[in-house]
N, C-alpha and C positions, 0 to 999 in steps of 0.2 A: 041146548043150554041157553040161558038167558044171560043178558050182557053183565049184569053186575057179576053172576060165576065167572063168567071170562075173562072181567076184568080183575077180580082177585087172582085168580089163579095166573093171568100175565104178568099182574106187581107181584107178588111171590115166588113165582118162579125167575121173574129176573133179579129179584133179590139174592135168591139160592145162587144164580149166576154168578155173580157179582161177588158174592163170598166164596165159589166153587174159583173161580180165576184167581180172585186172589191170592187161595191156594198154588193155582198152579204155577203164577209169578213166583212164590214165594220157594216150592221147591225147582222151578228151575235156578232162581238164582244161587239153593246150595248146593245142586246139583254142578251146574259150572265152576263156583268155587271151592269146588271137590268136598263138597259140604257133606256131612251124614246125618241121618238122626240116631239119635241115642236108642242103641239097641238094633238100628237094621244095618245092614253094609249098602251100601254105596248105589250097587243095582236093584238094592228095593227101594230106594229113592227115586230113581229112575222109573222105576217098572209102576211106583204110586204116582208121579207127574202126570206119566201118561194116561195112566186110569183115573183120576181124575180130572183130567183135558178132556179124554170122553164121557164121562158121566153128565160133566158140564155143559157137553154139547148137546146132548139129550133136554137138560132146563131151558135150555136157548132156543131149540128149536120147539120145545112148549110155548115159550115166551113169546115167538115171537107167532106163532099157530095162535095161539089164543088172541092176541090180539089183532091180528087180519081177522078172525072170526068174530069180534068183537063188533057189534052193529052200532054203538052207539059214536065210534070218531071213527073215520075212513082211512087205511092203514093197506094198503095196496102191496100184493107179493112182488109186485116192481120195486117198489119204494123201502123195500126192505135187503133191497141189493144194489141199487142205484140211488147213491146220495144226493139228499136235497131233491127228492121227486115227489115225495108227500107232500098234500096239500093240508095236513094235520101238522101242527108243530113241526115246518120246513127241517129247522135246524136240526133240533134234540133227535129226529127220526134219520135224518142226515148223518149225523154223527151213530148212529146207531146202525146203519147202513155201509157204512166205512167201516167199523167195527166187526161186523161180520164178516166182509168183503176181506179186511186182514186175517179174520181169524179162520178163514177158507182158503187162504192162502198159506197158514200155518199148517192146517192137515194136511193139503192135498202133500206137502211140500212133505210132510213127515211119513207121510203113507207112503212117499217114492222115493225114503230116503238111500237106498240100497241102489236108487238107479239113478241121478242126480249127483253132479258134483258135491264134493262137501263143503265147497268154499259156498257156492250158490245156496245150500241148505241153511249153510250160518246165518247169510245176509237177510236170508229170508225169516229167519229166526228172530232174528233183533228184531223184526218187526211185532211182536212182542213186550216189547219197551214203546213203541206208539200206538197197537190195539187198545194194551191196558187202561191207558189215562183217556183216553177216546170213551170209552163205556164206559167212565168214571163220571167225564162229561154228561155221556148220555142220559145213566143214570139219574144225575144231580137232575139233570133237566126236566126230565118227565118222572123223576120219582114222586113228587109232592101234587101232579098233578096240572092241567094246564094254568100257566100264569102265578101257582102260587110256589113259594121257599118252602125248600128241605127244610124239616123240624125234624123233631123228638129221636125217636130211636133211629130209624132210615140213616138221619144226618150223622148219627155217632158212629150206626155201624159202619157207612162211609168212611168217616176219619179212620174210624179205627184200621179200615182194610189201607188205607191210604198211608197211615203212618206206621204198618207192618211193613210197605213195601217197599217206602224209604227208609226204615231200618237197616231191612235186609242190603237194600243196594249200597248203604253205607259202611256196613260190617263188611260187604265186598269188597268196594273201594280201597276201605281198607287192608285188608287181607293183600288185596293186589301192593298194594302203595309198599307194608312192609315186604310180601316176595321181593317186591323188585331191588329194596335195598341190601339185601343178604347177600354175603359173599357166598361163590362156588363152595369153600369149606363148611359155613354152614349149612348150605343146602345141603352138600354130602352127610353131615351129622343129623340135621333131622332126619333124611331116607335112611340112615343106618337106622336110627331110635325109633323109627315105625314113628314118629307124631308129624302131622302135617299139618301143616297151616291157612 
């Protein structure tokens, strides 16, 4: 394969990335706030998070194969697991290395979740809320290429994923904010009425 296919197909695929996580941000956070989608129950939420998380890991580990294989910047399989080891754009490959390095710590952690405390699972969980904006990072950094700014579509579908997942975290917030002000009687009246909130 010749470098400019490798390098399309590493910016495209961690594009697909990019929009594949922010998926999965997006159904974990309805998932934890007992969120569904119209039409499925509860653990097909669930059961799509997770099929997604790996579909996603599949574009990542193209992303980041093609670009080690890439001849034209040097992109080391060290340096794609130890941050700040690249001598190609230290940082943006940095942060892209931390990035992974959390989001292998999200599998392994979920692949033992049956053998693993569940407190330990959680904490390792939330790591999740600092993978995400780390490859946000990354992304921004090496998506326009070395030296030059995010433009035209790349940059919006950025926002765009960026301002789904502060949405979502906010409709959280919220959600939580009003649980907590509800007396025991209305909690008891919604679990009677089947509506949750």
């Amino acid at each position: 394969m010749n470098s400019t296919v490798l390098w399309y197909t590493s910016q495209g695929t961690g594009i697909v990335t990019l929009v594949l996580y922010t998926m999965v941000m997006l159904l974990g956070i309805a998932v934890v706030g007992q969120g569904r989608l119209p039409g499925l129950p509860r653990f097909s939420v669930v059961a799509l998070h997770r099929s997604i998380s790996l579909l996603s890991m599949v574009f990542l580990a193209v992303h980041i194969g093609t670009a080690i294989l890439d001849s034209y910047v040097n992109i080391s399989v060290i340096s794609t697991f130890i941050p700040f080891a690249s001598s190609y754009e230290p940082l943006w490959i940095g942060l892209g290395a931390v990035a992974v390095d959390l989001m292998i710590a999200l599998v392994v952690t979920s692949l033992l979740r049956d053998r693993i405390s569940p407190r330990f699972w959680r904490v390792v969980h939330w790591l999740a809320y600092a993978f995400w904006p780390i490859a946000i990072a990354h992304s921004i950094g090496l998506g326009a290429g070395s030296g030059a700014v995010m433009t035209g579509w790349q940059l919006w579908l950025t926002i765009a994923c960026v301002l789904a997942v502060l949405g979502a975290l906010g409709w959280r917030i919220a959600v939580q904010i009003e649980r907590s002000r509800r007396t025991p009687a209305q909690v008891l009246q919604t679990t009677r009425s089947g509506v949750r909130v």
